[in-house]
C-alpha positions in Angstrom: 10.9 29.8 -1.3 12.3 27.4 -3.9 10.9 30.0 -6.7 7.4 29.0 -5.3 5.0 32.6 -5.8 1.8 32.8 -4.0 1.6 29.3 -1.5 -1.0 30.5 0.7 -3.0 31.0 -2.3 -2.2 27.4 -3.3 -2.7 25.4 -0.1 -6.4 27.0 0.0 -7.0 26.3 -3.6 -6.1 22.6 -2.9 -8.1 22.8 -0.2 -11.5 23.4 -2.5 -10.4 21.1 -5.2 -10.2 18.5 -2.5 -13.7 19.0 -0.9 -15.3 19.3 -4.3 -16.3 15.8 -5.1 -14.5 14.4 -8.3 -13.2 11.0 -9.8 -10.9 10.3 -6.7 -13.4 11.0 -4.2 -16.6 8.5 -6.0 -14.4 5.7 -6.2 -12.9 6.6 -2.4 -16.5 6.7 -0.9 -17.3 3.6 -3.4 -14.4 1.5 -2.0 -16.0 2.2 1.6 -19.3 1.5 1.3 -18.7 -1.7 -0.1 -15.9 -3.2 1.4 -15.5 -0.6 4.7 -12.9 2.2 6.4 -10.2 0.2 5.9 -10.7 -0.4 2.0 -11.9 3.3 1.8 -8.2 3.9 3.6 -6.1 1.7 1.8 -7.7 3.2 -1.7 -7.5 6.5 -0.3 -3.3 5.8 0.3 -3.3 4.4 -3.7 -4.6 7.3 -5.2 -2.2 9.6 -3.1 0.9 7.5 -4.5 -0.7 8.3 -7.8 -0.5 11.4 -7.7 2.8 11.0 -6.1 3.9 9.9 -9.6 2.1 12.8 -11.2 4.3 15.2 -9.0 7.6 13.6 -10.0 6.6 13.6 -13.7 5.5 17.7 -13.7 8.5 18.4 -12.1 10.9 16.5 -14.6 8.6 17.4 -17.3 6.9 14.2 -18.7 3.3 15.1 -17.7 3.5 18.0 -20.5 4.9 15.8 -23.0 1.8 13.8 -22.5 -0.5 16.2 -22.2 0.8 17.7 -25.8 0.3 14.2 -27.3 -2.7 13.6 -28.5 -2.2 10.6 -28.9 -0.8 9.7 -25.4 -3.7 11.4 -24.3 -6.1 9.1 -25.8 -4.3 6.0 -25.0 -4.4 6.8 -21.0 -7.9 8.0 -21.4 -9.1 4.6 -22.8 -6.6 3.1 -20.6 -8.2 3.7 -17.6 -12.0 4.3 -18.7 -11.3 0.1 -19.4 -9.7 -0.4 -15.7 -12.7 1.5 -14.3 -15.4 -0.1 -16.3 -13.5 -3.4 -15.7 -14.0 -2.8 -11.8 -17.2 -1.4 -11.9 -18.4 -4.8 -14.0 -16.5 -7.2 -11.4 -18.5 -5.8 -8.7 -21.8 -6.2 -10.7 -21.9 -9.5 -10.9 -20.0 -10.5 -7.9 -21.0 -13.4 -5.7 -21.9 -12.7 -2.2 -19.0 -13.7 -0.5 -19.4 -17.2 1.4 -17.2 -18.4 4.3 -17.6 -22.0 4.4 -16.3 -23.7 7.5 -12.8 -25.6 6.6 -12.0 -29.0 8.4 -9.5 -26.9 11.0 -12.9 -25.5 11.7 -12.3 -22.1 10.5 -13.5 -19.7 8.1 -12.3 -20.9 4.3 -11.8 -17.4 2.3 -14.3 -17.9 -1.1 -13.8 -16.9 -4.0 -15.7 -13.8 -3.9 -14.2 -12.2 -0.9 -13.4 -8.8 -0.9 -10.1 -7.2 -2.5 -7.1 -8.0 0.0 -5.6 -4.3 1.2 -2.7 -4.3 -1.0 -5.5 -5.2 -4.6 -7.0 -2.2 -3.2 -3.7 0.2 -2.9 -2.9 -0.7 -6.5 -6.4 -0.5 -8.0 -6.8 3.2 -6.0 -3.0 3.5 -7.7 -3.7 2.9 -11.4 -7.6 4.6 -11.1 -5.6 8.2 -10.2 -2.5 7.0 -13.0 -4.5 6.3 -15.4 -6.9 9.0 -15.5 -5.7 12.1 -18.1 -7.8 14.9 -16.4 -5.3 14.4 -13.3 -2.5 14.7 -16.0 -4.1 18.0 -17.4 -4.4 19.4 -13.8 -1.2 18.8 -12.6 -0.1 20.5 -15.8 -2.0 23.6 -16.1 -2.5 24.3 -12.3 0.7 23.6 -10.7 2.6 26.2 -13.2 0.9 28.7 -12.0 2.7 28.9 -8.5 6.5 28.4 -9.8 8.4 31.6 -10.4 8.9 32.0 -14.2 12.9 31.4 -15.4 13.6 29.7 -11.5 16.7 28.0 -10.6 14.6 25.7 -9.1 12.0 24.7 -11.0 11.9 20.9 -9.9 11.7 21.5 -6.1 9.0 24.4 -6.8 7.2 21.3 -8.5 8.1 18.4 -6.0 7.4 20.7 -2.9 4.2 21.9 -4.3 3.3 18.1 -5.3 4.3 17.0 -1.8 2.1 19.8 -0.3 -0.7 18.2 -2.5 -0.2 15.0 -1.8 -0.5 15.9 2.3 -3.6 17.4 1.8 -5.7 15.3 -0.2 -4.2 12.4 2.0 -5.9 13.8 4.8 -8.9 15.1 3.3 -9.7 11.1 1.3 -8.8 9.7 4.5 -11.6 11.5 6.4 -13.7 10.8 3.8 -13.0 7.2 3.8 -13.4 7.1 7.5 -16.8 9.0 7.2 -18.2 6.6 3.7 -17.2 3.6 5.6 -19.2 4.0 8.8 -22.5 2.9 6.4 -21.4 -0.5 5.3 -21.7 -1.1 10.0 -25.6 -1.0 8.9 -25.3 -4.1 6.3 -23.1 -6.3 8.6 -24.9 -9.9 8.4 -27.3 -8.3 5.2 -25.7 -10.0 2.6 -29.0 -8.9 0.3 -28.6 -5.7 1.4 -25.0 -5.8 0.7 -25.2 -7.4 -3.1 -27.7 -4.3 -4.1 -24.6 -2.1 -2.7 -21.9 -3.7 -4.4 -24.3 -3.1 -8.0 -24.6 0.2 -7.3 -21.5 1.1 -6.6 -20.3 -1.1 -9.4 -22.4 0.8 -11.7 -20.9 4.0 -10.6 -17.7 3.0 -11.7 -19.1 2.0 -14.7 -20.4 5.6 -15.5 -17.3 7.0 -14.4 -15.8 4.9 -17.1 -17.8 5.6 -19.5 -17.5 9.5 -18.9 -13.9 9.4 -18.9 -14.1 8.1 -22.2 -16.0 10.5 -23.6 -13.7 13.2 -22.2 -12.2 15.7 -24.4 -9.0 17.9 -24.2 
């Protein structure tokens, strides 16, 4: 099928990359506790279009341009170890969001609200983009299940990226669904809910710092 070799095999071994906790599933579960299902959703839905964009560069070729580069390879790494630490440093030493009373008589947004749904789509985007290990996968795993010298290499690639995408879709959402049901406990515990945010914060820290210090 589209020079495809061994699917079955494929759509279980996506399966157990999925379910084993990595990069993508911290900053998923991090996303929910802090800001709830929806946030955890809406992140969830970025990182899938990221790694839409990984599918469409395997199957035209540019993710193993970059992941020959050394150079490229270093620039994305830093790239996004800044975006995470960056994130993780924001919700550090983020104010507990306030919602003075406006003269309509509602609910003024402060400054230190939570991310809007679409900040969170594009900062669950550029966390998958921007992360090389996600480059590297896409081009050392997905090879492996496209019939050497095919006629149609490209669709092998984009079907096998769309299956991908399907799956870990499904399996972030749950987990989303799952990580957000705790921040129902810290409803109207803003204390309880600042000590969150830090620790989740400094998770994204650490996950900054480690891809940093990623090698090849």
């Amino acid at each position: 099928m589209f020079g495809i070799t061994h699917f079955a095999f494929f759509v279980v071994a996506v399966f157990l990359l999925n379910v084993t906790p990595g990069p993508d599933t911290a900053y998923i579960v991090g996303r929910s506790v802090a800001q709830g299902r929806r946030a955890g959703l809406m992140s969830a839905l970025g990182i899938s279009a990221g790694c839409c964009v990984h599918s469409l560069a395997c199957a035209f070729g540019l993710t193993a341009l970059l992941a020959a580069s050394a150079a490229a390879f270093t620039v994305i790494k830093f790239v996004g170890a800044i975006y995470l630490i960056y994130l993780g440093v924001r919700l550090i030493f983020a104010k507990p969001a306030a919602e003075p009373v406006a003269a309509s008589g509602t609910p003024s947004r402060a400054a230190g609200a939570p991310k809007s749904l679409r900040q969170l789509f594009v900062q669950g985007f550029w966390t998958n983009v921007l992360n090389p290990k996600v480059v590297l996968f896409f081009v050392s795993f997905f090879p492996q299940f496209v019939t050497t010298g095919s006629e149609h290499n490209a669709l092998a690639f984009l079907t096998l990226g769309a299956v991908f995408v399907v799956l870990s879709t499904v399996w972030n959402s749950f987990v989303a669904w799952i990580a957000g049901s705790v921040t129902q406990r810290f409803s109207g515990k803003p204390a309880i809910k600042k000590w969150v945010d830090r620790g989740v914060g400094s998770a994204f820290v650490g996950l900054g710092v480690k891809l940093a210090a990623a090698s090849r």
